[in-house]
TORPA-432573 format. One record per residue (C-alpha): x, y, z. Coordinates in steps of 0.1 Angstrom, whole numbers, plus 5000, padded with zeros to 4 digits. Example, Ala and Ser with C-alpha at 12.3 -4.5 7.8 and 13.67 -1.06 7.14 Angstrom:
! residues 2
512349555078513749895071
! end
This chain:
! residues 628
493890193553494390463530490690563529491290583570493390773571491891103552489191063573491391083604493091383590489691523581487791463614491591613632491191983609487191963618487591933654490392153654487892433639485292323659487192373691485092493718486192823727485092933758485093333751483293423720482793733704479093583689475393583703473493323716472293213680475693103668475992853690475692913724473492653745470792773772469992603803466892373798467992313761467291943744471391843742470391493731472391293760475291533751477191743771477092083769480692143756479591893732476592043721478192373718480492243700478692073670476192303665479092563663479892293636477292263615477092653617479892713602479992713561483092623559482192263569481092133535480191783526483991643539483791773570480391653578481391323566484291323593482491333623479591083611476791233592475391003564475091113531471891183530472091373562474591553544472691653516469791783537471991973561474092173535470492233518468592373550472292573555472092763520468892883519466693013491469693173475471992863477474693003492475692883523477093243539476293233573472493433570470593113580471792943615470792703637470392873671469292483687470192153686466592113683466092343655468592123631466291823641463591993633464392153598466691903585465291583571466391283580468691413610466991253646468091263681469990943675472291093645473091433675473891193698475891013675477991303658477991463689480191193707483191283683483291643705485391633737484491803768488391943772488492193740485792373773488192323803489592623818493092703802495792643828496793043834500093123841500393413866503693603880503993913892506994113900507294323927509194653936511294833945514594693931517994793938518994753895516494823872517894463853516194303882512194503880509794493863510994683833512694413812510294173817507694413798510194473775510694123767507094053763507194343734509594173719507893843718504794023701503693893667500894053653499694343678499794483710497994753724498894963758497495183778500095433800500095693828503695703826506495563805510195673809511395753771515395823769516796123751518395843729518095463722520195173719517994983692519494633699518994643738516494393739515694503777514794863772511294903760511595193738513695033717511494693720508894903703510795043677511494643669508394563667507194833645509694733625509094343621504894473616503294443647500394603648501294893680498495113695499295333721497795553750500195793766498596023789501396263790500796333758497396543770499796783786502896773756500196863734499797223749503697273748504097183713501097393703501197783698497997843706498297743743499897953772502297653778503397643744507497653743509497593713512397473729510797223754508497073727510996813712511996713744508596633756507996263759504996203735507696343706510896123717508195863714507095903681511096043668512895693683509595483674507595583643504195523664501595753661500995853704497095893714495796003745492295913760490496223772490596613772489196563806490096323828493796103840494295813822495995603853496195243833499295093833498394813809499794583777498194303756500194153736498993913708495194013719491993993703492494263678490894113647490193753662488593703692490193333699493393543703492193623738493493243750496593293745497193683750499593763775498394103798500394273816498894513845499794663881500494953898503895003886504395313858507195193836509295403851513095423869511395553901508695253898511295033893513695113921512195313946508395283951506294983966505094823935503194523920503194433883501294093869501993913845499293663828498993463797496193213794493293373809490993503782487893603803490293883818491693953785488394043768487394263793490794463797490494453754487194593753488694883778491194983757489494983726486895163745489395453751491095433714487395543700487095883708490995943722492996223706495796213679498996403696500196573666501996933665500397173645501497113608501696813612499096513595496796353622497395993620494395783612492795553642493795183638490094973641489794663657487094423663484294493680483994353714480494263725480894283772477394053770478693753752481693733774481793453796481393483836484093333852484293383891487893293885488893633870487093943864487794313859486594623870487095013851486195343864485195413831481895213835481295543858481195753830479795853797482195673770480095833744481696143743485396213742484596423774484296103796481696293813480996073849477595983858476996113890476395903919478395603904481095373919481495043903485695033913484995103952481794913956482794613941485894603964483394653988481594383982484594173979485694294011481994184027482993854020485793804045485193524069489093504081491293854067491094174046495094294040495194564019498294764004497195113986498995423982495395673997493195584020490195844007487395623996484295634022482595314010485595114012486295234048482795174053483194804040485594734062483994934095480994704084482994354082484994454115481294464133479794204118482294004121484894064149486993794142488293884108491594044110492294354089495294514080495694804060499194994051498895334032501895554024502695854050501196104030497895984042499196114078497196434089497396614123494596634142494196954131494196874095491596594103489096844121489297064092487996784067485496674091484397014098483897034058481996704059479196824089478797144068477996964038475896754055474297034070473297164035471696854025468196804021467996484006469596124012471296153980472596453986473996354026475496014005477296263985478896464013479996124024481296023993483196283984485996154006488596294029491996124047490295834063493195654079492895754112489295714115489595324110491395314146489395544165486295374172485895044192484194804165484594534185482394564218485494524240485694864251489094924231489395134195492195034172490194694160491694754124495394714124496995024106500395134094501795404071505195404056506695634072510095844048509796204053508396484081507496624050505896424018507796453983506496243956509796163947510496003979509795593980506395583980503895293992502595283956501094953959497194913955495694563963493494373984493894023997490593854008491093524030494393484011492293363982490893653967493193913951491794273935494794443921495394713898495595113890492995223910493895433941491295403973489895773970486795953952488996113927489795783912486695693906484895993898487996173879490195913865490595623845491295333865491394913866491394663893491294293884490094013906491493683906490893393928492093063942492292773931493092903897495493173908496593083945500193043939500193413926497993513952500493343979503193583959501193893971500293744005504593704011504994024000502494224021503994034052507394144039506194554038503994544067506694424088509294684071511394784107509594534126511894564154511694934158515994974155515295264128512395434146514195384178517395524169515595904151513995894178517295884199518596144175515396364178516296394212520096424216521696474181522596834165521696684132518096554132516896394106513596464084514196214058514295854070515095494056511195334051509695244085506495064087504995314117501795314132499695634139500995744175504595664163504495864139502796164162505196084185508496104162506996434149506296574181509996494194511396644160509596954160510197014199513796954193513997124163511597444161512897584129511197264110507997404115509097744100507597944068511597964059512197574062508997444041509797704018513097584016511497204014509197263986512097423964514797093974513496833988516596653984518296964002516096984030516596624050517696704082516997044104519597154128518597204165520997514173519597684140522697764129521897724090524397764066523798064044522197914013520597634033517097744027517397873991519297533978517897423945518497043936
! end
């Protein structure tokens, strides 16, 4: 009984380091099995998981013993193992089933079928993910996205790393609120978490904390947010690239950092939402949240650390340069292939050998893998992004849409993705002269490529056969006669396939983004991720049906008409393109001073200001020279 019972004990720790792990960090040789490989009436979870076994040094004569090898199996296995020098460290390893029979006396097909049995096919099954997202914008910021990220910081044990386009860093901090994620940093600094960051701001800070640039300022410098960071945190802040935007908006927490296992149980965080007030309460936003879904995991990892290599230390002159915090190395062509989840970076455009992030012309792995995803469709395409400016998704969807006339397609862009008609002919007139310059097919791809406004030519053509353009349902929201970034944006960027593909992400629809910045999209799939996926589908129905009545578009309209005070700033409308030419066209007739060199003048100093125009013209004084 006694005797028994170490063995149980044993043959539970052996298994437990013999787990099969479905994301390795190792080649083929340390135990991966190939198709058309002897398994010896095994599975192959089972065969990848004992000859990870008797790879492994640390399995000495106890362990073998556990799961069923004979002693003199045992003998001749731990022989073959150390080698000519007698130590068993990990330079001689099996790389078959069928090499161990081979080299090891008295081990036969019977004893790997044997052992092998003690191996269960679960330590392979797909870990159950747990997906949530959070979506914006929120009337408190108690209620966004914002705590939540926090709170995962503050659940962080050994390291997280992140990678930021924006992050909203108070003057001062409240080190015990455990919902505000400065101070959640500074905690977890504190306890010794391992905390890399990537701060793109910090590109710009840089040159105001530095004399020998033109935007150097004294005064502003330690109120930049790349020094509050380090003053409230103790981090050292990075940024990526001299060159190019850093647009992630990415965390892993408890990642792969120095153990590549890690990845199963890393939570990632990603989205479209900056961690920002404005992100939080007044821009269409998405932010995910996952934990158990290591292929997606590894790949986001291997971006960052990617970046981190050749990023840039922001340290004021004076100052030591803090040193780079190494981890693992992360091998792309031992991760496994899941068609679950999957990940896509603009930085696979470019050259991530040199801290310049130069991009390799003629490349655009983001937009033509949504394109492909897109091809796909047999039932709907609804898509949610901020620009409309890439040519081959509008081409994957012009495609899809002839091919197949009975998918529906949806897309909803913000308004600043409106253009008159003038506007439009002057980017297509820019296009034909291109074109008219090129020589080569490459070259008349590359006039394509380079993108424009493409909304309104996704309505204008009959794709169909029925005689009828508009086959692609489109709608802007619709805030302003005049765009302010400030104003609540349709921030969003994702892509919902049949309701069971999602592609979400950083990555705005447009050839800067993929040529100029650094972006992500992830894909994720049903079954494994349909409830989230239903989460998106509820809230694109939600947006896209923003004043589905028409009451507000109806009643500034009304006022366009009638009303002294018309308004140029409007709540969120989900408008398609003639409402919006019409609401324009009844504002500016109404209204002529809207159209005036004094007004946008006026506009572009206070936007704020600047939200209604007055049809007698009778201003007040200061009206156009307001300042917020």
């Amino acid at each position: 009984m006694f005797r028994h019972s170490i063995r149980a004990l044993a043959l539970g720790a052996a298994l437990a380091s013999a787990a099969c792990q479905p994301l390795t960090a190792e080649g083929p040789s340390e135990g991966a099995v190939g198709k058309g490989e002897n398994t010896y009436g095994l599975t192959a979870c089972q065969a990848k998981q004992l000859l990870a076994f008797i790879n492994d040094c640390k399995n000495g004569d106890d362990q073998l013993a556990a799961i069923g090898f004979y002693s003199n199996h045992r003998s001749s296995l731990i022989a073959v193992r150390a080698g000519s020098d007698g130590n068993c460290d990990g330079d001689i390893l099996f790389g078959t089933l069928s090499q161990v029979v081979s080299d090891v006396k008295y081990v036969g097909a019977k004893t790997i079928e044997r052992v092998g049995q003690t191996f269960s096919d679960d330590a392979c099954a797909t870990p159950s993910a747990t997906a949530d997202v959070v979506f914006s914008p929120h009337s408190s910021i108690a209620d966004s996205h914002l705590p939540r990220i926090a709170r995962a910081i503050n659940s962080a044990k050994h390291n997280i790393d992140i990678a930021i386009y924006n992050l909203s860093v108070p003057s001062k901090i409240d080190e015990t609120d455990s919902d505000e994620i400065i101070a959640a940093l500074k905690r977890a600094k504190d306890r010794g978490v391992t905390i890399r960051l990537l701060f793109h701001p910090a590109q710009a800070d840089r040159k105001v904390c530095d004399p020998k640039y033109s935007d150097y300022s004294a005064s502003k410098c330690p109120a930049t947010a790349s020094v509050l960071i380090e003053k409230h945190t103790g981090l050292p802040v990075r940024f990526s690239t001299m060159s190019k935007e850093l647009h992630h908006k990415f965390m892993i927490v408890d990642g792969p950092f120095s153990d590549v296992a890690a990845a199963n149980d890393a939570t990632l965080i990603t989205g479209s939402g900056n961690w920002t007030s404005g992100a939080a309460t007044l821009y269409d936003e998405n932010t995910v949240f996952l934990k158990n879904v290591p292929e997606l995991v590894l790949r986001y990892q291997h971006e960052f650390n990617t970046l981190y290599k050749q990023s840039y230390d922001f340290a004021r002159p004076g100052e030591p340069a803090s040193k780079r915090i190494n981890s693992i190395e992360l091998d792309p062509a031992t991760f496994d292939k899941s068609d679950e989840a999957d990940a896509v970076f603009t930085s696979a455009n470019m050259n991530t050998n040199k801290q310049s992030l130069s991009y390799n012309s003629g490349s655009f792995k983001v937009a033509d893998r949504i394109a492909a995803e897109i091809s796909k469709a047999e039932v709907s395409v609804d898509i949610a992004s901020g620009h409309f400016r890439s040519y081959r998704i509008y081409e994957a969807l012009i495609a899809l849409k002839k091919q197949k006339p009975h998918v529906t397609i949806r897309v909803y862009i913000d308004g600043q993705e409106y253009q008159s008609a003038y506007m439009r002919s002057q980017e297509v007139e820019d296009t034909n002269a291109c074109l008219s310059k090129a020589t080569t097919a490459q070259a008349t791809r590359a006039c394509y490529d380079k993108g424009r406004h493409l909304g309104r030519d996704l309505i204008i053509d009959d794709l169909d056969g029925d005689g009828q353009p508009g086959d692609i349902d489109l709608r802007l929201k619709y805030y302003a006669y005049y765009w302010y970034y400030r104003f609540p944006q349709m921030h969003n960027k994702y892509a919902i396939i049949d309701g069971k593909t999602l592609l979400t992400g950083s990555f705005n629809y447009s050839f800067s983004a993929e040529t100029n910045v650094i972006e992500n999209v992830a894909i994720l799939r049903a079954p494994r991720f349909a409830q989230l996926i239903a989460q998106y589908s509820k809230s694109f129905e939600e947006i896209w049906n923003t004043d589905k009545d028409e009451a507000l578009y109806n009643e500034y309209l009304d006022r366009a008409k009638s009303a002294e005070r018309i308004a140029t700033k409007f709540e969120p409308m989900a408008l398609n393109w003639q409402n919006i030419e019409d609401l324009k066209a009844e504002i500016k007739s109404n209204c002529p001073t809207v159209a005036t060199k004094a007004y946008i003048d006026g506009f572009e100093r206070s936007p704020y200001a600047h939200s209604f125009c007055l049809r007698s013209g009778s201003y007040p004084a200061d009206y156009f020279g307001n300042d917020d």
